[in-house]
N, C-alpha and C positions, 0 to 999 in steps of 0.2 A: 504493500500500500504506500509504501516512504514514497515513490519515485512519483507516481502519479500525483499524489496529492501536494507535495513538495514540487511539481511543476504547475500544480494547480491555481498554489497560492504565491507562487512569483509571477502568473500572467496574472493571476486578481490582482497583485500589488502594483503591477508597472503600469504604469497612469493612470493611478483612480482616482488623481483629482479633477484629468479630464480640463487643464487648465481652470477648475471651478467651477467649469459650467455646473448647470443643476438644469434638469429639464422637469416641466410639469409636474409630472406626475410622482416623479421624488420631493418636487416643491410643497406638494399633497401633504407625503410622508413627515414631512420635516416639521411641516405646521401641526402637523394631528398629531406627531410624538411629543411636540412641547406646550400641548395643552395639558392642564392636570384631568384627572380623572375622572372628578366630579363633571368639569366642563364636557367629556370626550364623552360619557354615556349618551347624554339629550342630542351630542351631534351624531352621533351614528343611530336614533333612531330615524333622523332624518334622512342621513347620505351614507353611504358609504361602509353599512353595515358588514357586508362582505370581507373587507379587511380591518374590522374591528380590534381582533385580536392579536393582527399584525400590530396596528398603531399601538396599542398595550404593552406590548414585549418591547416596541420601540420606546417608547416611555419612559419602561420602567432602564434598559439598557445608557441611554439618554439621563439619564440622575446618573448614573455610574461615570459615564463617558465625560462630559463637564465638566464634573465636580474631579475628574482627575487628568485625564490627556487635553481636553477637548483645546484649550488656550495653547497648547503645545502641536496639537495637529491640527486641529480645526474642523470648523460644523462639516464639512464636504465630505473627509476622510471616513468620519464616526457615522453618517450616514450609510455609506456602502461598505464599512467593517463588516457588520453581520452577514451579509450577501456573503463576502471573500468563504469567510469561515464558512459557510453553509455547504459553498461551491467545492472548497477543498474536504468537506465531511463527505458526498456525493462523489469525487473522483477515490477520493480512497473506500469507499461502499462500495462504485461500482469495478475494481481490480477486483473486493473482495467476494463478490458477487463472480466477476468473470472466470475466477481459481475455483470457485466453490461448484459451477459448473461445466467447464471443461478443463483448467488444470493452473499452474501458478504464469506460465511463459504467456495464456489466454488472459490472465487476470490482466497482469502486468500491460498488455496491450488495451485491450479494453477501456483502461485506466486512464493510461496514456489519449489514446483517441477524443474520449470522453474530453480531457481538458485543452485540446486542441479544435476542440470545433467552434466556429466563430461566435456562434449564439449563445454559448456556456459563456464565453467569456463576457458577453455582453451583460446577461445578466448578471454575473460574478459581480459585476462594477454599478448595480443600481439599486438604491435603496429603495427595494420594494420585496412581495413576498417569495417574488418566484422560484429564487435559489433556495430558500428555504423548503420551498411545498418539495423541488425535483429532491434537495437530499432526505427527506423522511421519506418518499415514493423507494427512492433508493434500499434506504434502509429496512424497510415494510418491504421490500420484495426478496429481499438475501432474508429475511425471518421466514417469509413465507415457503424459500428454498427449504433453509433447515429443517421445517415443519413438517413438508415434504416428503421429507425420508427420514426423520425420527418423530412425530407427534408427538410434543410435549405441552400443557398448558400455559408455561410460563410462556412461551415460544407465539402461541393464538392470542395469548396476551397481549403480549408484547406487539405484536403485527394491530393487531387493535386499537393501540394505544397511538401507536405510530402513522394511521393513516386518518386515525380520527382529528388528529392532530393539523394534518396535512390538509384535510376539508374543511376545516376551521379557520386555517388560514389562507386558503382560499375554494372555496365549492367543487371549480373544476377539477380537482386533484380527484373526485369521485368518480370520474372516469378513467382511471388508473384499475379502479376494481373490476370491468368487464375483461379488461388483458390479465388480471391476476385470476380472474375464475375461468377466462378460458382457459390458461397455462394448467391450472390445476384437471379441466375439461381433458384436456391436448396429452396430459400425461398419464391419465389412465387410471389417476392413484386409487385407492380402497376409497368404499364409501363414507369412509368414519371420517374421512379426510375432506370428504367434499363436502359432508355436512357439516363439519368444523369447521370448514373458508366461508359456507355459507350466513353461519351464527354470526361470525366476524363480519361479514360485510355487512349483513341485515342490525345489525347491533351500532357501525358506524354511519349507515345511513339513517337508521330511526334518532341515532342522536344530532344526527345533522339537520334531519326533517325541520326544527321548528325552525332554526335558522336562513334555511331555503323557501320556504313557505315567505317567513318576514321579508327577506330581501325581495323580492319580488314584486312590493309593494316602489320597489326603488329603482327597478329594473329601466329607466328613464335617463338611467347615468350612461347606458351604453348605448343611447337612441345614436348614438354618431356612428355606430357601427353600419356599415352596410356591406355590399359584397366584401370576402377575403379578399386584403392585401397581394397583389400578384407575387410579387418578391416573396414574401412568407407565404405563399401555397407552393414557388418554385420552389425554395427552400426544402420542405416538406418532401415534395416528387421525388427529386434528387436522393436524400438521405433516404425514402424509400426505396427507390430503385436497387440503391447501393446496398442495403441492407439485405434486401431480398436475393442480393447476384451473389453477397457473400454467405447468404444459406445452404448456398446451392454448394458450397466448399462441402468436403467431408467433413466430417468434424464427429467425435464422440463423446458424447456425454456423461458426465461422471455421476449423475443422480438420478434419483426417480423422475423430479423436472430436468426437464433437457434444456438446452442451450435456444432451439427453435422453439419450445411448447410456451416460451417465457418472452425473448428475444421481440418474435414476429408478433405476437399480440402488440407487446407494449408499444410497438415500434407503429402498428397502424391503430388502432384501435380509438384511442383516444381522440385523434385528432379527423377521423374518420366520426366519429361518433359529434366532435362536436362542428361540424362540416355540417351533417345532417341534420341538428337541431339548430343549425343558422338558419334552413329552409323556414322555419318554424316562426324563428324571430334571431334577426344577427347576432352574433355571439361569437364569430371565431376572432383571434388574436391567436397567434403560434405561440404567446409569453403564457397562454393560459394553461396550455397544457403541453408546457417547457420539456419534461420528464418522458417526451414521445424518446427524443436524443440516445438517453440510455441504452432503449433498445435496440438503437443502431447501433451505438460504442460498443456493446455486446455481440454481435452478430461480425461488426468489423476487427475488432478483438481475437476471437476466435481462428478470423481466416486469416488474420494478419499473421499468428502465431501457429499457424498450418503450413500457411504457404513460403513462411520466412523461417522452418526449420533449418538445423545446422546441415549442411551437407553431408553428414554420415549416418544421418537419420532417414536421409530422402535420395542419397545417393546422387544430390545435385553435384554438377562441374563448380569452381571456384567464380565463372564469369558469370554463370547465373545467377547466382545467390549476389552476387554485385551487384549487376543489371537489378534485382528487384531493392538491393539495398539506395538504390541510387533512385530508384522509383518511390521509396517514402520518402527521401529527400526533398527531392521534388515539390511532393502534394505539400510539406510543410512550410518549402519556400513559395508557394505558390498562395500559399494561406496567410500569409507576412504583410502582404499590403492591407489584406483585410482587417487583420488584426490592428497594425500602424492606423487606421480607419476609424476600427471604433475607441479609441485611446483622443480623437479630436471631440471638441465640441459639435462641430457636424453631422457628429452618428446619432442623434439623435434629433425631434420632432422640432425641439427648441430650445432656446437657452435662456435661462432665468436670470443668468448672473451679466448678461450682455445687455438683456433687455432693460434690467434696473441701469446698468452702466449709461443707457445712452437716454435714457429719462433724466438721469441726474446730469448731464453733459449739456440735453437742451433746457433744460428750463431753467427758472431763477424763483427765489422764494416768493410765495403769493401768489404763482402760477395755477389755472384748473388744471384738472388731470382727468379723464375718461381713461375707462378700461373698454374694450369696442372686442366681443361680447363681453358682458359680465363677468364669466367667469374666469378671463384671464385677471382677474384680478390677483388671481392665484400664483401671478410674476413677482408681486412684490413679497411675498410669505419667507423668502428665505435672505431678504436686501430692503428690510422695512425703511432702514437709516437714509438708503437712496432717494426714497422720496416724499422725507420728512421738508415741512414748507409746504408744501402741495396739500393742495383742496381737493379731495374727490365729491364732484360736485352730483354725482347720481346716488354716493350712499346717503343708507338711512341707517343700516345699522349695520356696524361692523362683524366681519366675519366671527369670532369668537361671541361677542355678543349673541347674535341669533342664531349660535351654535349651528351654522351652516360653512361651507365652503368657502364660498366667495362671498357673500351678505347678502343684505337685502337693500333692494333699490329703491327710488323714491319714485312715483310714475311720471309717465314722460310729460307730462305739463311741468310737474315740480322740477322735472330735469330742466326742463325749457327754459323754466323764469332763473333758474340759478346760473346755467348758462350766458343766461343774454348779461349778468350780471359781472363778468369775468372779462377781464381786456385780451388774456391770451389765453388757452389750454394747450394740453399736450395729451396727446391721446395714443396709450399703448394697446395696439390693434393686429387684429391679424394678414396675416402679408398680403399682395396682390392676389387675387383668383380665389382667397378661399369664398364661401357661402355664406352670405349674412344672413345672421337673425332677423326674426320680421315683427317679434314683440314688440309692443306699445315702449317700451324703454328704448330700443336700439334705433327703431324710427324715429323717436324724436330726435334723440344725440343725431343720426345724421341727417338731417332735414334742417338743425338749428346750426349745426356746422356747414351746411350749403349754403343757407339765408344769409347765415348774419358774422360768417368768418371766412377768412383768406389764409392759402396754405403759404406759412413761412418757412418752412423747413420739413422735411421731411427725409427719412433713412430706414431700411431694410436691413435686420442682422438676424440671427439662425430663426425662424420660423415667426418673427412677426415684425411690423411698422411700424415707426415711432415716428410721430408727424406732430408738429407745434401750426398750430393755427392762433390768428390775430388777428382781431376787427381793423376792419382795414384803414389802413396809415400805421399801423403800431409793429409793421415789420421788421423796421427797419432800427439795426444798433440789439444787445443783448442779444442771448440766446445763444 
């Protein structure tokens, strides 16, 4: 497990500050872990219930992290810590997981695979649940091997504990359990066994049940979803194809579950499963059901340490086993720009810390400020000091206040008249081409910025637009 996981946790450590950036949806994170407790219940009956129990663990981590490194490393690092650790728990699970079914040379690779694939490493570096949900999936599936082939109760326990876990912190992790009871289907084992995988999963969905039922009421947070991302369904094709080309390797199994009975579920299953309940209502993101990966690293694992035996085991010539040793080289140099890629603030939707930067660049104290939708209001959550001075002229009540996300607005008349009151605003927006909003708020902000203001400025940085408008003659000087 050293190698894998020890290569795991030097690709999480190399650029995870990501020059600072912060995108979105860790900006989410950052603000909900440094609410207290009392505040963070009444906001996730409202938003965001689904990763409830992430922002808790973040919390409570977050008093630790502070109050000891935090001035020493800073808010950025201590946000994607736990990710690291998570991601390096999952490559060392899944070596152990790959020895545990075809042998240590299978582990060892597997391992390795696992923390070379770009998308591991992406989440390795983002403070959100995802690394955590993929290393309990991890884990909860080498429990469910040993299970397997000795029944033991501490063993259904434990596998219990460990995906109840994983659905908690986030739902879609529940679709990990159809590839666990096929595997268990696919290998044939005694019945005492399949009714014991069954208790387990009927046992962590009943206790998920109330949870999933609630969230639903919230299901409105994902209304942005629509068709899968092309990029993440190629993604997906790809590492399936490949998976599947590498099944077709010989390979023998060392347990009652096999290497393919485990493998190929995991590998299609989940993200097949939530493809099909996108028809329904959109739901897919490839971050949701991250832990498909595994089941390639496993399948790729296997052949890698088949096909890349020593040559007195396979009776290869000295040039071949070259020729193939110089074809991983290859795939790893080939994998380098991607990686160099997502280490930029680029790799991500947007940048939090660029966005405050160039808010505070244009304007001057006593400035308005619009956020153009509402919710990106969620820019300023991790850079409050950037645009302290600044009037937000549409709240009404501050995020934490009405224990929501971004707050609550004042309606678009009230926006109106407070607007027309302002000699300049700045308005942090999203970039050219995306979709406006059409509620009674976002039409008046732009209707009263066509009327009664002229563009002074404006600038485009990672994923949105920061534009200073003034009633006209006041262009000119400042800003």
């Amino acid at each position: 497990m050293l190698a894998p996981s020890g290569l795991m946790l030097l690709l999480g450590a190399w650029g995870i500050r990501r020059q600072d950036a912060v995108w979105r949806d860790e900006a989410v994170t950052y603000d909900m872990a440094h609410r207290g407790l009392a505040d963070l219940w009444p906001t996730l009956q409202q938003v965001d219930v689904v990763h409830g129990l992430y922002y808790a663990l973040m919390h409570c981590w977050f008093l630790v992290y502070d109050a000891t490194l935090g001035d020493a490393l800073g808010a950025v690092i201590g946000l994607r810590l736990p990710s690291v650790a998570a991601m390096t728990a999952a490559a060392a699970g899944v070596a152990l997981l790959g020895q545990r079914l075809v042998g240590r040379r299978a582990g060892l690779l597997a391992g390795l695979t696992f923390a070379l694939i770009p998308v591991v490493q992406q989440y390795a570096q983002e403070g959100r649940s995802y690394a955590a949900v993929c290393a309990l999936v991890v884990w909860a599936g080498y429990l469910l091997v040993l299970a397997g082939a000795r029944p033991r109760r501490r063993l259904w326990l434990g596998y219990t504990a460990l995906m109840l876990l994983a659905c908690l912190l986030h739902e879609f992790a529940s679709l990990a359990l159809p590839a666990h009871g096929a595997a268990v289907v696919l290998a044939r084992l005694p019945r005492r066994v399949l009714r014991a995988w069954l208790l387990c999963a009927a046992t962590v969905l009943g206790c998920l049940a109330p949870l999933a039922v609630f969230s639903t009421r919230q299901s409105a947070q994902i209304s942005w979803l629509m068709w899968p991302d092309p990029v993440q369904l190629l993604t997906f094709a790809v590492l399936a194809v490949l998976g599947l080309a590498c099944a077709r390797v010989p390979i023998r199994s060392r347990g009652p579950i096999g290497l393919r009975a485990l493998g190929i579920p995991l590998l299609l299953l989940p993200t097949l499963l939530l493809l099909l309940l996108s028809h329904v209502e959109p739901a897919y993101v490839d971050r949701y059901v991250l832990y498909y990966v595994v089941g390639f690293a496993l399948l790729a694992g296997a052949a890698l340490a088949r096909l890349l035996r020593p040559a007195g085991e396979q009776g290869q010539t000295r040039g071949r086993r070259l020729r193939r040793t110089l074809a991983v080289a290859l795939v790893v140099t080939a994998l380098l720009p991607v990686d160099v890629h997502l280490r930029s603030p680029d790799s991500r939707v947007d940048d939090v810390t660029a966005v405050a930067r160039e808010v505070r660049a244009m304007s001057e104290p006593g400035d308005g400020l619009l956020f153009m939708p509402a919710r990106r209001r969620i820019w300023r959550a991790t850079q409050p000091h950037d645009f302290r001075g600044l009037h937000d002229l549409a709240l009404a009540q501050s995020p934490r206040a009405s224990h929501t996300l971004y707050g609550i607005e004042r309606s678009g008349d009230a926006i109106r008249a407070r607007m027309l009151t302002a000699r300049r605003i700045v308005v942090a927006g999203d970039p050219d081409g995306a979709t406006d909003d059409d509620n009674d708020q976002e039409l008046a902000k732009r209707a009263t910025l066509h009327d009664a203001f002229t563009v002074c400025r404006s600038t485009e940085v990672r994923g949105a637009r920061i534009t200073l408008y003034g009633r006209p003659g006041t262009c000119q000087g400042g800003g």
